[in-house]
C-alpha positions as a Markdown table, in Angstrom:
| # | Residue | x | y | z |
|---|---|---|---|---|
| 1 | Unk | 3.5 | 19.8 | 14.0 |
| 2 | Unk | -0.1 | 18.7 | 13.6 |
| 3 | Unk | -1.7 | 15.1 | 13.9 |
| 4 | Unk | -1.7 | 14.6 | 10.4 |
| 5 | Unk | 2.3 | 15.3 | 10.2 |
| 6 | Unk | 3.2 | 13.3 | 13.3 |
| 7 | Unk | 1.2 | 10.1 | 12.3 |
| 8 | Unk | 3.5 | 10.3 | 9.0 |
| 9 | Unk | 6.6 | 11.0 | 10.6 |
| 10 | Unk | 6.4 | 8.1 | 12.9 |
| 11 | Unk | 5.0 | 5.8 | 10.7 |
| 12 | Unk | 7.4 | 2.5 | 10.2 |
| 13 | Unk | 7.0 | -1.1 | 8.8 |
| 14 | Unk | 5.4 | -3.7 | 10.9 |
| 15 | Unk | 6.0 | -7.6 | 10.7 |
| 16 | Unk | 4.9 | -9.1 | 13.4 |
| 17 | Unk | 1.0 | -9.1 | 14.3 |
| 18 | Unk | -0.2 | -9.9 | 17.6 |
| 19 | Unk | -3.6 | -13.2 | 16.6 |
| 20 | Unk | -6.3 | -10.1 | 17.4 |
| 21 | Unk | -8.7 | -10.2 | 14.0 |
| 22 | Unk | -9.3 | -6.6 | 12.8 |
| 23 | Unk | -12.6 | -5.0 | 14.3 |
| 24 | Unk | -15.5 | -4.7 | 12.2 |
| 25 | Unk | -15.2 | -1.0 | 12.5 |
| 26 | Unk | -11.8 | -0.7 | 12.1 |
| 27 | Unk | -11.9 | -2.4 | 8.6 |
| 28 | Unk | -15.0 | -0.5 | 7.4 |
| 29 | Unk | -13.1 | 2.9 | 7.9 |
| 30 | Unk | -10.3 | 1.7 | 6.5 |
| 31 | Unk | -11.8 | 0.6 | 3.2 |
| 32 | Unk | -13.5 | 3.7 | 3.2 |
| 33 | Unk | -10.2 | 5.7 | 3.5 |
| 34 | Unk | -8.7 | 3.9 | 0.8 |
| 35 | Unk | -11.7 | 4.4 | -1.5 |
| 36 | Unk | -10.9 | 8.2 | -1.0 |
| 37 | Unk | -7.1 | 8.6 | -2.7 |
| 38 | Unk | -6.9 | 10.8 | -5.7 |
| 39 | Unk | -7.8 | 8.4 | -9.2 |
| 40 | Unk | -6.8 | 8.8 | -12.6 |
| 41 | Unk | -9.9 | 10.8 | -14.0 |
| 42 | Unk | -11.9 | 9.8 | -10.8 |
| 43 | Unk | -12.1 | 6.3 | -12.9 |
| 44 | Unk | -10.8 | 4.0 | -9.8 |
| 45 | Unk | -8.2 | 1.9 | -12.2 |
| 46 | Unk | -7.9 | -0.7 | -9.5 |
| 47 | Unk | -9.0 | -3.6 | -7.3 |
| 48 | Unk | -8.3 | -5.1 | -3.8 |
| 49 | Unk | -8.5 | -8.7 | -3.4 |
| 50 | Unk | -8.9 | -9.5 | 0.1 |
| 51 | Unk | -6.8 | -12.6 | 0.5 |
| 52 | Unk | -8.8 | -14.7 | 3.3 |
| 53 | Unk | -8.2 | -18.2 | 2.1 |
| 54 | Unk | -5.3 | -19.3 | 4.5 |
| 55 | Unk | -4.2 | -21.7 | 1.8 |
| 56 | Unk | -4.2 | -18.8 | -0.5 |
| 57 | Unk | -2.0 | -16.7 | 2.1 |
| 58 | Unk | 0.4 | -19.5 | 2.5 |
| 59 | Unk | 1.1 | -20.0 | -1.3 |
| 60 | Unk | 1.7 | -16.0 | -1.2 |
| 61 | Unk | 3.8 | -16.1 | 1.0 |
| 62 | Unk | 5.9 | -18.6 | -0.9 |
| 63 | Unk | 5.8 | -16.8 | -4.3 |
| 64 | Unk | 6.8 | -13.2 | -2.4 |
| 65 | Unk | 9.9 | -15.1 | -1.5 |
| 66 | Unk | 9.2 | -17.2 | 1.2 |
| 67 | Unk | 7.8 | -14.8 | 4.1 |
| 68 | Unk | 6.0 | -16.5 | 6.2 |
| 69 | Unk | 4.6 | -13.1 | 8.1 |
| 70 | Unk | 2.5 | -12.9 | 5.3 |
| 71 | Unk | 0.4 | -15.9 | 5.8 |
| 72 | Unk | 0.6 | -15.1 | 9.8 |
| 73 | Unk | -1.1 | -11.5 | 9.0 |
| 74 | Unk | -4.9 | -11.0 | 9.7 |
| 75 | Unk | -5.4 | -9.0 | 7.0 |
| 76 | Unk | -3.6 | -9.1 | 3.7 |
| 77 | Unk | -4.7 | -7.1 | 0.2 |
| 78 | Unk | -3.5 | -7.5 | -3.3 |
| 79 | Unk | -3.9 | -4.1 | -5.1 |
| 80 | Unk | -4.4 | -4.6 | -8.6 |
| 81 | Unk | -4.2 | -2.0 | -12.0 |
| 82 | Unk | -7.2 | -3.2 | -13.1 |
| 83 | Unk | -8.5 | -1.9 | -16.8 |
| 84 | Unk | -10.7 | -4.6 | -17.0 |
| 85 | Unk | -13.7 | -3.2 | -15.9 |
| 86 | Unk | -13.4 | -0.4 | -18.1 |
| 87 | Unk | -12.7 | -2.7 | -20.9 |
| 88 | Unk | -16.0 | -4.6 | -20.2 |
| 89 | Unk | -17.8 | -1.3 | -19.0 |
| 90 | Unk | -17.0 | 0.1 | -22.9 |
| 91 | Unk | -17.8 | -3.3 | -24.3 |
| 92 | Unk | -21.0 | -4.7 | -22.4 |
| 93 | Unk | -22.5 | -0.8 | -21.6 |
| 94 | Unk | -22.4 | -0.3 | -25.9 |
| 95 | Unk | -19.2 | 2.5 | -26.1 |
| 96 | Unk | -17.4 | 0.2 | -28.6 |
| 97 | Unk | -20.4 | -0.4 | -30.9 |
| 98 | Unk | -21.3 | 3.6 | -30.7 |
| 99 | Unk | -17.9 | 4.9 | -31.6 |
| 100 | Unk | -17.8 | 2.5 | -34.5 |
| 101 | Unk | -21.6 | 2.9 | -35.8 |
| 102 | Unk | -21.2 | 6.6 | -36.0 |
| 103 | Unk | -17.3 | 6.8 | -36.7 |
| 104 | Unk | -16.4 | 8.7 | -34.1 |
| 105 | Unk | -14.1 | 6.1 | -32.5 |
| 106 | Unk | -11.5 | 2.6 | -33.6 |
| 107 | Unk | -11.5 | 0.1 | -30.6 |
| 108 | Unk | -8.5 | 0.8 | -29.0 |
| 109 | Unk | -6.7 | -2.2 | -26.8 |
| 110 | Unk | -4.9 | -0.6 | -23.5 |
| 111 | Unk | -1.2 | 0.0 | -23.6 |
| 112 | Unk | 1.2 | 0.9 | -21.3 |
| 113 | Unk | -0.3 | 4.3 | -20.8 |
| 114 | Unk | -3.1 | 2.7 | -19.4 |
| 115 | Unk | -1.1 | 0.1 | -17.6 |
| 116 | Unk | 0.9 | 3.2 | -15.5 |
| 117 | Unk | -2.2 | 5.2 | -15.0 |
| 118 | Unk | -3.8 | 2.0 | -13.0 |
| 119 | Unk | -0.5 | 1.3 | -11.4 |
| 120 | Unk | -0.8 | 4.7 | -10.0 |
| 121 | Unk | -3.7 | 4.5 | -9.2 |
| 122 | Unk | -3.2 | 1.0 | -7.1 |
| 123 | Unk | -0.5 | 2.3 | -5.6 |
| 124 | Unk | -2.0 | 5.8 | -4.7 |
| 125 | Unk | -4.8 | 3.7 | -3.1 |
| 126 | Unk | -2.7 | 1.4 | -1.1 |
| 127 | Unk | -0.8 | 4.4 | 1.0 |
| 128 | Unk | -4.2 | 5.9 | 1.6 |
| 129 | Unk | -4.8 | 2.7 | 3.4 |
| 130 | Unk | -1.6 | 2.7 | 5.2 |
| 131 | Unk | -1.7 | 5.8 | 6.5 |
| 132 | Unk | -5.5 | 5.2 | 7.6 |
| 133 | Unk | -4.4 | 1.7 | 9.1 |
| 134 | Unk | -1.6 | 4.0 | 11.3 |
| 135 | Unk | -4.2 | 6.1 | 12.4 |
| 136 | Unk | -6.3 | 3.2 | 13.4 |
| 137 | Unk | -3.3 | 1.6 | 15.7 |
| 138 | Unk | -3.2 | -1.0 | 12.7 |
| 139 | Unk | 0.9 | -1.5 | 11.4 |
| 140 | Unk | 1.5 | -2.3 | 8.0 |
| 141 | Unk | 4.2 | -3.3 | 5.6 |
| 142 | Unk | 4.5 | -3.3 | 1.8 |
| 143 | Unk | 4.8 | -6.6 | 0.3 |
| 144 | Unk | 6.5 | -5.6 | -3.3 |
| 145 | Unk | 7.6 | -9.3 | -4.1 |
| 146 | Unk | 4.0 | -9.7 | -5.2 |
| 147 | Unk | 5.1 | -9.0 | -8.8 |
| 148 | Unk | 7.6 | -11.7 | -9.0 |
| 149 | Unk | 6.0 | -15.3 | -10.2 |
| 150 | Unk | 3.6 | -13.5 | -12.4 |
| 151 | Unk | 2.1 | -16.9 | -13.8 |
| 152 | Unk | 1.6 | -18.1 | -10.7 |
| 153 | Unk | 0.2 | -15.5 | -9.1 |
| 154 | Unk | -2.7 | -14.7 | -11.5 |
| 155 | Unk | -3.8 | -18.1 | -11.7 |
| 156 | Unk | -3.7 | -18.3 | -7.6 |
| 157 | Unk | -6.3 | -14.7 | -7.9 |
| 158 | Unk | -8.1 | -16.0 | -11.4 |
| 159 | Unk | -6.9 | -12.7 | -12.7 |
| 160 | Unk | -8.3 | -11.6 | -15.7 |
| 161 | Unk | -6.2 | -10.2 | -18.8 |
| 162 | Unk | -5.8 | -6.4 | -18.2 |
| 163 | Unk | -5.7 | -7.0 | -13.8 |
| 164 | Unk | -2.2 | -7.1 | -12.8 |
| 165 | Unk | -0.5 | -7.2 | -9.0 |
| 166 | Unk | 0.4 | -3.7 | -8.3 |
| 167 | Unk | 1.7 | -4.1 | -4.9 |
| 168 | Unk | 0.3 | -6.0 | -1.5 |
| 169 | Unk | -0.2 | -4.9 | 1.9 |
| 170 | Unk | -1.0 | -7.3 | 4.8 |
| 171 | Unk | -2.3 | -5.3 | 8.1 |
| 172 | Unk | -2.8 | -6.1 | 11.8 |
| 173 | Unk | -2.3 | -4.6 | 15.2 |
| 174 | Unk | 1.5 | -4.7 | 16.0 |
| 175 | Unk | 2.5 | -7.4 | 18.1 |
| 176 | Unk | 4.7 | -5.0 | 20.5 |
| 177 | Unk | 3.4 | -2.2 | 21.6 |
| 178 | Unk | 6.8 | -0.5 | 21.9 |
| 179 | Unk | 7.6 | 1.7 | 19.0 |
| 180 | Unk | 10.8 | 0.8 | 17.1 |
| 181 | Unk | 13.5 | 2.7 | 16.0 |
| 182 | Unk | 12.7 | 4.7 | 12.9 |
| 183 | Unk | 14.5 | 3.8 | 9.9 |
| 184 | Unk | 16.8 | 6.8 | 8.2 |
| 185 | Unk | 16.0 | 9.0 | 5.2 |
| 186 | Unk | 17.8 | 11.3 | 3.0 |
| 187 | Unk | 17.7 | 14.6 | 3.7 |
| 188 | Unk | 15.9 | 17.1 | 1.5 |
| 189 | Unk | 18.5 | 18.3 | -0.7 |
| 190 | Unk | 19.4 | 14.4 | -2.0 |
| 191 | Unk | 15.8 | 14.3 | -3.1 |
| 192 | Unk | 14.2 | 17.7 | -4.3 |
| 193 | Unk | 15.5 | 18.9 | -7.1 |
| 194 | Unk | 14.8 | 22.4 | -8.8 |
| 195 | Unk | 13.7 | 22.5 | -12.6 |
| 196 | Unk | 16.1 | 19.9 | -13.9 |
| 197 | Unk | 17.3 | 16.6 | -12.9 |
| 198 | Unk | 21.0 | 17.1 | -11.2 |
| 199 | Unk | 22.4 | 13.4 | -11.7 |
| 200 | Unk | 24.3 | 13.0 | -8.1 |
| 201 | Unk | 27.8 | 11.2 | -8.3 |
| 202 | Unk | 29.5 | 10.1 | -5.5 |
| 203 | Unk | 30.4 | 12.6 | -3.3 |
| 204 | Unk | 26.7 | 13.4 | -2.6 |
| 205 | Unk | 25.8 | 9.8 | -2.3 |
| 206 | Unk | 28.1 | 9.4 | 0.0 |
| 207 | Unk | 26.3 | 12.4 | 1.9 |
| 208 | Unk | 22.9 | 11.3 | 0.9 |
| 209 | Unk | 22.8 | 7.7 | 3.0 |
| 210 | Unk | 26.0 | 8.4 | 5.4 |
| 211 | Unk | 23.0 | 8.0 | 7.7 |
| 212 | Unk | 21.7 | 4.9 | 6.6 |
| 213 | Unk | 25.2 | 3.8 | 5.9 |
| 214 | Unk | 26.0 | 4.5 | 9.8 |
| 215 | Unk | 23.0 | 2.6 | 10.9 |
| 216 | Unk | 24.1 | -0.3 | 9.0 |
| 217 | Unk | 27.6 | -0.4 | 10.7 |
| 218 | Unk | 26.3 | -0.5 | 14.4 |
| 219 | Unk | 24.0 | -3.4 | 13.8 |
| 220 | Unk | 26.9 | -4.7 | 12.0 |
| 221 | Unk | 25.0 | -5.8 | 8.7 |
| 222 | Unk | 27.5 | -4.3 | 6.2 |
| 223 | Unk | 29.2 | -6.8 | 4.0 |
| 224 | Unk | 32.9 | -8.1 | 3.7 |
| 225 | Unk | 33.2 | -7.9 | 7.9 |
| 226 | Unk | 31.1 | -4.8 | 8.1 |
| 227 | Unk | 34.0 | -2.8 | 6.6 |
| 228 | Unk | 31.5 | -2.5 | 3.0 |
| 229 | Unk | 29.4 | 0.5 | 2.2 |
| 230 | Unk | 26.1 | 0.5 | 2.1 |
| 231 | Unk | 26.6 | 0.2 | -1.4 |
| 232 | Unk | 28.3 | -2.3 | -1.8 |
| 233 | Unk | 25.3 | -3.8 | 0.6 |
| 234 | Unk | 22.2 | -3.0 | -1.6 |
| 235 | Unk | 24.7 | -4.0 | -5.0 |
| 236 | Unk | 25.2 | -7.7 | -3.2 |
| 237 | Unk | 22.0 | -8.1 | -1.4 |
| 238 | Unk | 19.4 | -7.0 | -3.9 |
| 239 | Unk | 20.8 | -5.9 | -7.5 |
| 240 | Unk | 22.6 | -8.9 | -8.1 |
| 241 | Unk | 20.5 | -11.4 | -6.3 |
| 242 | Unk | 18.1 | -14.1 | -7.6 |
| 243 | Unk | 14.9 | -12.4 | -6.5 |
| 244 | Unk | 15.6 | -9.2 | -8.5 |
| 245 | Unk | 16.3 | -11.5 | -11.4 |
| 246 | Unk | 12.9 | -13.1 | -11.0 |
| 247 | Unk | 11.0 | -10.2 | -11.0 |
| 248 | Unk | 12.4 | -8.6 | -13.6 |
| 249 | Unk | 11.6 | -11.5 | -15.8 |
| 250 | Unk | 8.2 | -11.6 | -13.9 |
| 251 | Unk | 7.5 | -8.2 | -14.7 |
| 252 | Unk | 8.3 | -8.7 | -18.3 |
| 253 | Unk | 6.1 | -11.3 | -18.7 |
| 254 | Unk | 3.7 | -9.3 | -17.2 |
| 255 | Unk | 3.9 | -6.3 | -19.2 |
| 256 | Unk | 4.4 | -8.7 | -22.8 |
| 257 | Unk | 0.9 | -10.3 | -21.4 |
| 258 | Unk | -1.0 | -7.0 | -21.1 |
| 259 | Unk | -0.1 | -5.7 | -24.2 |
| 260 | Unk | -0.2 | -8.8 | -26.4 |
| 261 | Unk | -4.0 | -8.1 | -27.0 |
């Protein structure tokens, strides 16, 4: 197994940071990492806000659900879909005013085409940089709460009309040197599928997070005494639960704003 391969096999969540800042070089090679993941077109339909304001990383921390590791980490980005700048770029550079003068081209506001194109692109950006941050001895974790408390939020980052949170990663050398215990995943046959989609029913969910399910019952996290499944686990824990409800009405509010040109 190659470099490459290993550093992605072993690569797990980090939460705890030791105070070290980020070297100098370390960040540059980072950015420049995450400046090189595949884009929609080549047309980079995103932004990274660099959060340094501590007051700004404590309010974070309190919309994303009240994690206080967030305002604790030395480095923390925001990854935006961001069709703004192309909205200005076709605007400001003349586009708009060409297409109409010689009718080749109606003004179009961006939909949610445009929306999931820069989502993918954010997102595609933000595991360059976590995989880059790995090789760098930098640990990592995926903030996704950052799309709950949508109002909030974009006023905190003054974000303009077609900029919307994507995800958020906050970085920094682990605190512990000693590697944790990996977390399980399904095996290959629960996840590739071939030509179709085969819609798994019990039997093979059962099979697909036995492992996971296992893992739960030794650190004795399973619900209703640990004698629940793992089911039963994620159902009570996150389906149901008052954070899920918040960002789904976050993320509706969010979607209602981009598109209400």
């Amino acid at each position: 197994m190659n470099e490459t391969l290993q550093l992605l096999n072993k690569r797990r969540s980090v939460r705890a940071f030791s105070d070290k800042p980020i070297e100098s070089d370390h960040l540059a090679l980072l950015k420049e990492a995450t400046l090189r993941a595949p884009t929609a077109g080549n047309m980079a339909l995103y932004s990274i806000i660099e959060v340094k304001d501590q007051q700004k990383k404590h309010q974070l921390s309190i919309l994303c659900d009240n994690q206080p590791m967030i305002e604790k980490a030395p480095l923390v980005w925001v990854f935006l879909a961001d069709m703004q700048k192309w909205i200005n770029y076709f605007t400001e550079g003349g586009s708009v005013q060409k297409g109409e003068q010689e009718h080749l081209a109606s003004y179009r506001a961006p939909g949610l085409g445009d929306l999931h194109l820069c989502l993918q692109d954010a997102i595609i950006a933000a595991q360059n940089a976590v995989v880059a941050a790995q090789s760098l001895g930098l640990g990592s974790c995926y903030i996704g709460d950052v799309i709950e408390h949508f109002e909030e939020t974009r006023d905190l980052l003054k974000l303009s009309h077609y900029t919307v949170p994507a995800c958020m990663l906050i970085f920094g050398y682990p605190k512990s040197e000693k590697e944790g215990k990996l977390t399980p995943r399904c095996p290959q046959d629960a996840i590739f599928m071939e030509d179709y989609y085969h819609e798994p029913h019990l039997e093979q969910l059962n099979s697909a997070f036995s492992e996971h399910e296992e893992q739960r019952k030794q650190t004795r996290t399973l619900p209703f005494g640990n004698t629940g499944s793992l089911a039963d686990y994620y159902y009570f824990r996150k389906h149901t639960s008052s954070f899920m409800e918040e960002m789904n009405r976050s993320t509706k509010v969010m979607f209602d704003h981009w598109c209400n040109h």
